[in-house]
Each structure stands twice: as structure tokens, then as C-alpha cells.
C-alpha positions, 0 to 999 in steps of 0.5 A: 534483484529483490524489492529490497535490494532494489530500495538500498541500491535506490537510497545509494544513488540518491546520496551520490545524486544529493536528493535529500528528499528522496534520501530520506523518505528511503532511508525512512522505508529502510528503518520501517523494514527494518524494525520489522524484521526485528520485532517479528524476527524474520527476513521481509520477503518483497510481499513483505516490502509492499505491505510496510509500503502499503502502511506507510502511504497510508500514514501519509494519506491520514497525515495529509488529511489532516495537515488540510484540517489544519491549513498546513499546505506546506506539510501536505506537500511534503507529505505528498512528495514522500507518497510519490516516492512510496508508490514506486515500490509498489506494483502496478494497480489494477484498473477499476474494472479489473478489480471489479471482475475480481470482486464478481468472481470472488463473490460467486466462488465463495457463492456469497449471499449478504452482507454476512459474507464479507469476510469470506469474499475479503479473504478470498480477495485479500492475497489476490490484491494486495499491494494491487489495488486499494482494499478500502475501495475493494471493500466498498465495491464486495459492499456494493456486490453482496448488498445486492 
């Protein structure tokens, strides 16, 4: 069963359980897909998926950021609540000393210098990755590894 057989069949069983909140942070996923789909003209594979995931937890961390700004804790946890239910569908993170061994050996097959070589060392990580780890962090870390 693909990823996106899998949100369908979740968003069934949160209308037969009547979980609004789950109903509708679903059927948000579905609609992102969706459109998608129509303005690219393609069929979303589950890389895909994960990607329009990706996005959409990022647009809650930017919104919860700024509900805190503003005093609105009880949009932050709403907020938060649709990112918990988000996270499922991605796949299981890597741990931080995973992610670094990945960054060590992209650096060194890319045989990168400095700084200037970021995008190659990016490139090489970005589809090892995704959906895996935050690439915020991994940037921080090639950062880190090229300023050396």
C-alpha cells in the first residue's frame, strides 16, 4: 500500500471514529496533494508525499513561531496537534550521529574544500535525506564540516 493509500484509508477511519481534529488535518494533506497533482500534472509518488509533508510541518513550525509572538497559546496548540498528526507519515528520522556520519562522507566523496562547496556536499545529501532528517540541521552541520 502506498503512502497515499494509506492517508485515504486513515482519513476513512477518523470519520468512522469521529476524530474532527485528525478529520481535518487529513483531509488538509489530501487537498495539498491534490493540488499538486494538478498544477504539476503528475501522479505524486510517496516521495512525493513526504515532500508535501515536509512543507506542511514546516508551515506549522512558522506559524507556531509566530502564534508564541503573538501570546496565542491556544493556536499554538492546535498548530502543534496538526504537526503530531503530520509526523506520522514521514519516515523514521535518522539519529544525529547518523545524519553526521552522512555528512562526513559526503564531504569527503565530494572531496569538498570550504565553504564554496556547500551546494555540491547539499546535493549529494539532499536525496540521501530526505524526508530522514531536518535539512535545516543537515546544512548547519556541512556548515560546520566545510568550516573546518
Amino acid at each position: 500500500m502506498g503512502l497515499r493509500d494509506q492517508v485515504t484509508e486513515d482519513m476513512k477511519n477518523a470519520m468512522r471514529a469521529k476524530e474532527t481534529a485528525r478529520l481535518g488535518t487529513i483531509r488538509l494533506l489530501l487537498s495539498a496533494i491534490k493540488q499538486r497533482e494538478v498544477d504539476e500534472r503528475i501522479v505524486v509518488d510517496d516521495a512525493g508525499v513526504v515532500s508535501t509533508v515536509e512543507k506542511m510541518i514546516k508551515q506549522r513550525k512558522d506559524s507556531i513561531s509566530q502564534f508564541e509572538k503573538a501570546g496565542r497559546d491556544d493556536l499554538v496548540a492546535i498548530e502543534a496537534a496538526e504537526m503530531i498528526i503530520l509526523q506520522a507519515y514521514l519516515p523514521a528520522q535518522l539519529s544525529d550521529v547518523e545524519v553526521e556520519a552522512a555528512v562526513a562522507a559526503a564531504v569527503a566523496s565530494t572531496g569538498a574544500t570550504g565553504p564554496q562547496d556547500m551546494g555540491k556536499v547539499i546535493g549529494v545529501l539532499k536525496p540521501q535525506l530526505a524526508g530522514k532528517a531536518d535539512m535545516g540541521k543537515v546544512s548547519g552541520l556541512v556548515k560546520a564540516a566545510l568550516a573546518q
